[in-house]
C-alpha positions in Angstrom: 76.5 61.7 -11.7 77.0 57.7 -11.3 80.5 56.7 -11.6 81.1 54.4 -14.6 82.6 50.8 -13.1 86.4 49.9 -14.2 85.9 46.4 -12.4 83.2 43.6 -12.2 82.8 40.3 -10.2 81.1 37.5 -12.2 79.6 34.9 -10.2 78.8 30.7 -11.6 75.2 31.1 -10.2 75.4 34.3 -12.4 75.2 37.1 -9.9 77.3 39.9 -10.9 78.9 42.7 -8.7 80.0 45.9 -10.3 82.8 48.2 -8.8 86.2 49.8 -9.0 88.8 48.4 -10.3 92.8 48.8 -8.6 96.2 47.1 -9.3 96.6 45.5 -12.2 94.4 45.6 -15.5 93.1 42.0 -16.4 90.9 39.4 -15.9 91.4 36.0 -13.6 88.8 32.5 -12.7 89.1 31.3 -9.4 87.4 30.4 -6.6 85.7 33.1 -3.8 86.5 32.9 -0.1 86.4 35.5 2.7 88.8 35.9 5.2 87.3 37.5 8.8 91.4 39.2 10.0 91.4 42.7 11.0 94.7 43.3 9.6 97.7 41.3 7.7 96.0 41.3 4.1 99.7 41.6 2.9 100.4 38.2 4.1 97.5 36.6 3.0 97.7 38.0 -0.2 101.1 36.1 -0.4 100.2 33.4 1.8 100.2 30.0 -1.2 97.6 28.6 0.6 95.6 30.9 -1.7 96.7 30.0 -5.1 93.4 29.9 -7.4 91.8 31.8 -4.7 90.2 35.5 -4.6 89.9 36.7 -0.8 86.7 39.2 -0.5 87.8 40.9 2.8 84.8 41.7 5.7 87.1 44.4 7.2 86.2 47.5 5.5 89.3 49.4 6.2 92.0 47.4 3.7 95.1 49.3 2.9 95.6 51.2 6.4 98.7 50.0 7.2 100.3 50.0 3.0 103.3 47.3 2.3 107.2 46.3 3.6 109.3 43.7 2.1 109.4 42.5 5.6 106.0 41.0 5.4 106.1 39.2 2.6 105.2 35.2 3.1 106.4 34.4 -0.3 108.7 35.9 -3.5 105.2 37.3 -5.3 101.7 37.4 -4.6 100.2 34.0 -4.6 96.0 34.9 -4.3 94.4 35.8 -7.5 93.0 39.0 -6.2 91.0 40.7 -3.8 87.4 42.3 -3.3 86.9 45.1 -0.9 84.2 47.4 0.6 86.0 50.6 -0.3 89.1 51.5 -2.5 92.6 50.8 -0.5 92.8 53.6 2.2 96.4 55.8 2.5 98.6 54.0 5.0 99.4 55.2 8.4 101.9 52.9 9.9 105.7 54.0 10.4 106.8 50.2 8.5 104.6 51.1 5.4 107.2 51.1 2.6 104.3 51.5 -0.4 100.6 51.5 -0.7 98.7 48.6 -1.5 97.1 49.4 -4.7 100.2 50.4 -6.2 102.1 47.0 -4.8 99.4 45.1 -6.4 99.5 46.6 -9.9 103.6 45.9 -9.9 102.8 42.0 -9.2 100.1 42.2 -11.2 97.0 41.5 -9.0 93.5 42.6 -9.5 91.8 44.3 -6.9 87.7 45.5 -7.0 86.3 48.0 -4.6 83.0 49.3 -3.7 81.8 46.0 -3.5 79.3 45.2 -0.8 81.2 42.4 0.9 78.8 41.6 3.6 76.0 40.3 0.8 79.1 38.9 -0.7 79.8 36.8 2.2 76.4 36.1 3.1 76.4 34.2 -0.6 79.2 32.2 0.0 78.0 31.2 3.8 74.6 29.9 2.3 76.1 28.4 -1.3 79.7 27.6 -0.4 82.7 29.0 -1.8 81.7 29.9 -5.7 83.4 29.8 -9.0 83.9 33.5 -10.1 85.4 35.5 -12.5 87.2 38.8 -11.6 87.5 41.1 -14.6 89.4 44.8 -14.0 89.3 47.5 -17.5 89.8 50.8 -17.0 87.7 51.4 -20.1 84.8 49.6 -18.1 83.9 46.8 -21.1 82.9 43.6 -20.0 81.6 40.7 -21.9 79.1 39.6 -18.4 78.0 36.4 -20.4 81.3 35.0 -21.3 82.3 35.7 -17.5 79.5 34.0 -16.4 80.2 30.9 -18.5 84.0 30.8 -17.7 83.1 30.9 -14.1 80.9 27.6 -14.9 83.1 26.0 -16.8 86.0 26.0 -13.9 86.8 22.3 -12.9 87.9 24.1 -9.3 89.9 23.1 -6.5 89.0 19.5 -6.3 91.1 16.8 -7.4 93.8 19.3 -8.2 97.2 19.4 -6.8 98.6 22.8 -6.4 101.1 22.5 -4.3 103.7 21.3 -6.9 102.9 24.8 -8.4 103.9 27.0 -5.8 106.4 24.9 -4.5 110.2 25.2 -4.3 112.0 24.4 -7.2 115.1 22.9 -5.5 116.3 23.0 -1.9 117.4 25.6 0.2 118.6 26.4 3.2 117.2 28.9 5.8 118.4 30.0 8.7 116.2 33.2 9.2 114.6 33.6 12.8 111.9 35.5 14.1 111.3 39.1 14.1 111.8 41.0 17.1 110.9 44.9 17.9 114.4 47.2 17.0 116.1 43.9 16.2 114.8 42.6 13.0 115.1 39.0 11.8 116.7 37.0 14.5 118.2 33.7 14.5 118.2 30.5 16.5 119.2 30.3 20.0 120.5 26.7 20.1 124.1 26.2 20.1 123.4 22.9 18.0 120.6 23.6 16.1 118.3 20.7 15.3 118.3 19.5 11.5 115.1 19.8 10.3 114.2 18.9 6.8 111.0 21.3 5.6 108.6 19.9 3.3 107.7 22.8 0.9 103.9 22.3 0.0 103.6 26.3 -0.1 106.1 27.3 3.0 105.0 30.6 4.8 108.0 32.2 5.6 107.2 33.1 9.5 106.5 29.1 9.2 110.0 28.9 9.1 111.4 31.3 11.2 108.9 29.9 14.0 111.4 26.7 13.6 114.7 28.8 13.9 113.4 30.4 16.8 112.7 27.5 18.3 116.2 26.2 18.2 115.5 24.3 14.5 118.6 24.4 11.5 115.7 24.1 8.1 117.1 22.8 4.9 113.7 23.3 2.9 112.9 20.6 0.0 110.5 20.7 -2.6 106.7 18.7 -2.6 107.7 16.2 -4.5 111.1 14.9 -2.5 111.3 10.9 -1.8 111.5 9.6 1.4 115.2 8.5 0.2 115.7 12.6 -0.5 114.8 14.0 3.0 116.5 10.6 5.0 119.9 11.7 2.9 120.1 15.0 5.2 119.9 12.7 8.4 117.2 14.9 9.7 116.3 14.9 13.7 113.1 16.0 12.7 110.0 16.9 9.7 108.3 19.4 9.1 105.3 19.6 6.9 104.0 22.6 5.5 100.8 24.6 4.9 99.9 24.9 1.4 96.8 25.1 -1.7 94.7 22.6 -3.5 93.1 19.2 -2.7 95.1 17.2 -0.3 94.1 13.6 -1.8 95.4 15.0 -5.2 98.6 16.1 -3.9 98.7 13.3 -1.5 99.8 10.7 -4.5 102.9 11.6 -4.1 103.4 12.7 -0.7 101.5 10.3 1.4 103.8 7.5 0.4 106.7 9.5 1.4 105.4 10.4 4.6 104.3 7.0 5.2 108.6 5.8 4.7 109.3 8.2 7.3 106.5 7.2 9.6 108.3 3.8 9.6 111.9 5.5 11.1 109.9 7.1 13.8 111.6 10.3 13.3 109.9 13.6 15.0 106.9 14.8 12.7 104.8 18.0 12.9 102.3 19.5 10.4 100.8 21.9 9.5 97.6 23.1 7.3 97.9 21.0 4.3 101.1 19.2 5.8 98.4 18.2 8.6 96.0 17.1 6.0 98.8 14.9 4.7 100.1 13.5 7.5 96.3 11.7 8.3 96.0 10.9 4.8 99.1 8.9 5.6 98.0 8.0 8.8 94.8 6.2 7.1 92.2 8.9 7.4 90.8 10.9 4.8 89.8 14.5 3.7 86.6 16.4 2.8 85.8 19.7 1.2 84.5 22.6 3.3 81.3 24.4 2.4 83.0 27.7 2.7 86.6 26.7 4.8 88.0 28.9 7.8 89.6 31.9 6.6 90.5 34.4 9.6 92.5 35.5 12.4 90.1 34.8 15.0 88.5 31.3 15.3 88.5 29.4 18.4 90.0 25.9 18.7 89.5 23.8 21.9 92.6 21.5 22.9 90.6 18.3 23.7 93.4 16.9 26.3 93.7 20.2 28.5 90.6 21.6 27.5 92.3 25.0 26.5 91.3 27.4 24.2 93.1 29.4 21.4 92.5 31.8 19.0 93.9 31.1 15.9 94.4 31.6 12.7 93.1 29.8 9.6 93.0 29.3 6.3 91.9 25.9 4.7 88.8 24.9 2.3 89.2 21.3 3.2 89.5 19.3 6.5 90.3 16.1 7.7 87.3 14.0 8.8 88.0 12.6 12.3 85.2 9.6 11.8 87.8 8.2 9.4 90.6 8.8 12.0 92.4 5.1 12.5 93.1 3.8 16.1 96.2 5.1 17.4 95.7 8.2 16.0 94.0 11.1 18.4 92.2 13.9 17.9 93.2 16.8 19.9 91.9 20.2 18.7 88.4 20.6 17.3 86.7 24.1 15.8 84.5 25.3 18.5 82.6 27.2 15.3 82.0 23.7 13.7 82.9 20.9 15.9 85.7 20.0 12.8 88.9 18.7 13.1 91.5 21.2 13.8 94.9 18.4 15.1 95.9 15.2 15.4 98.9 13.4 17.4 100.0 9.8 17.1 99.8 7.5 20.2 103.2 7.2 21.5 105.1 8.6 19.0 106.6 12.0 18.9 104.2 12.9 15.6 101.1 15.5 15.9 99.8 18.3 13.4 97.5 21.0 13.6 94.9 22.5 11.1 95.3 26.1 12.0 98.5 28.6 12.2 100.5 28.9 15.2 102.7 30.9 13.7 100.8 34.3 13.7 101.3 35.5 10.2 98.8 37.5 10.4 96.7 36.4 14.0 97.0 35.4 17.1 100.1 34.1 18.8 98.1 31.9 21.2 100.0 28.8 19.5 103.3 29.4 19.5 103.7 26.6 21.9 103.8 23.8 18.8 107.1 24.7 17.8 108.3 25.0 21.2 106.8 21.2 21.6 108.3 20.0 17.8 111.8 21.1 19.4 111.2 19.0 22.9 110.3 16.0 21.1 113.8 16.3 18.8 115.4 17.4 22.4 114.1 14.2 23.5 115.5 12.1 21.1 118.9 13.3 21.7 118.7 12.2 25.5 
């Protein structure tokens, strides 16, 4: 006897995908990606980057290692929901404080299983990253053709500006470090800690502690600060954050403000959409992805040593380095694409990257940036 779906998956193009349903009852429109990581779906599914997203994982086995507090990037969940090959395994890892399902239906995120996510990802490979609509009743009643045309009738991720959405609402300070093995959350190692001023476009927490470990003292301010508003903490350097939506949309207000702070010559790093901001600043511009980077494992090629890293990633738009002014180099490229992946500016202490250095979940190949953001404040001091 076939067992009756509790969850379907409505696709623009109007493909449909019937499954199980898990978490929380309801129904959401959004926009589809996959992500390729082996592990860390906690921290993507609280990673901001994916507000108005719905992450379709190509790792079977989601749920093997359940939930902790500790691995939280954000307060609440910030993706829209997840689609899975099977339904959420039991966990079996001694930091498991909860099982996924059950930590999504308490923060009210839709999860669908049984889903065959390698046709799923195949779709969005050859047609790009699609409207869809994600529907979860237990009772297994779903109006398909209204899905369908709520799915067509989303504007999307262009021109929107999401960062002021998932963005701090006033400052804060932070002074957590990085986890260590028996130890916990540590905190920096610098007897005078460097004042850093963190631009909250959609701040992953191990984005932070990466600073603190790294010697940095982060007073965190919300996307829309002024130049005037970060300057007024007498910062020794910037940071600029990952975070969701269109960079030129949220650009409006924060490329003018970077653009002030260009003009002091005061340490800058980026990264994600904070990178994507600073070359928007820097003249350049931004274009979207057929289907982004989403993944713990994609290899970057730094163009000056000619090293490579694995990374991690998670961005549906890009900077495009034909646009790239003079004075401003390009120093990491996707060796998947050939796209941009960081920037630095000539002789000043100001670079960005696309990708993740800070490992939350992937590779720790890139730890190195912060280590550099501190030199170049170290530097400054004499």
């Amino acid at each position: 006897m076939a067992i009756k779906p509790t969850a379907c998956l409505a696709l623009a193009d109007g493909t449909v995908f019937y499954g199980q349903g898990f978490g929380a009852p309801g129904e959401v429109v959004a926009e589809l990606v996959f992500n390729t990581a082996m592990t860390g779906y906690q921290e993507i599914m609280t990673d901001p980057s994916y507000a108005s997203q719905i992450v379709t994982f190509t790792f079977p086995h989601i749920g093997n290692t359940g939930v902790t507090p500790e691995d939280d990037e954000a307060p609440d969940p910030v993706a829209s929901g997840i689609v899975v090959r099977w339904d959420p395994t039991q966990p079996s890892n001694w930091r498991a404080a909860g099982e996924l399902a059950e930590w999504m239906e308490r923060r009210g995120r839709i999860g669908i299983g049984a889903i065959d996510t390698r046709r799923l990802t195949r779709a969005i490979r050859q047609q790009g990253a699609p409207h869809v609509v994600l529907s979860y009743n237990p009772d297994g009643q779903f109006d398909i053709e209204a899905m369908i045309a709520r799915a067509r009738g989303w504007k999307g991720l262009v021109g929107l500006d999401l960062a002021k959405d998932v963005s701090c609402a006033q400052s804060y300070h932070w002074t957590e470090g990085a986890w260590e093995w028996g130890k916990g959350f540590g905190t920096s190692p610098e007897a005078k800690p460097f004042k850093v001023v963190a631009l909250d476009y959609g701040a992953k927490r191990n984005i932070l502690r990466s600073l603190v470990a790294n010697g940095a003292d982060v007073t965190v301010l919300p996307a829309t600060a002024t130049a005037e508003e970060v300057l007024a903490h007498n910062p020794e350097g910037v940071f600029l954050s990952n975070g969701p939506g269109d960079p030129a949309a949220t650009g409006e207000y924060a490329v003018p403000m970077i653009q002030e702070l260009l003009a002091r010559d005061v340490p800058i790093f980026g990264i994600c959409l904070g990178h994507q901001m600073l070359a928007l600043a820097l003249g350049a511009k931004t274009i979207k992805m057929n289907h982004g980077h989403h993944g713990a494992n994609h290899p970057v090629k730094d163009i000056e040593s000619g090293k490579v890293e694995i990374t991690s990633m998670n961005h549906g738009f890009a900077v495009d380095s034909q646009t790239l002014p003079e004075g401003v180099l390009e120093t990491h490229v996707s060796l998947f694409d050939g796209s941009n992946c960081g920037i630095r500016v000539q002789d000043k202490p100001v670079f960005s990257v696309q990708y993740h250095p800070e490992a939350a979940p992937g590779p720790q190949d890139s730890l190195y940036l912060f280590q550099r953001f501190a030199d170049s404040m170290r530097e400054r001091r004499g």
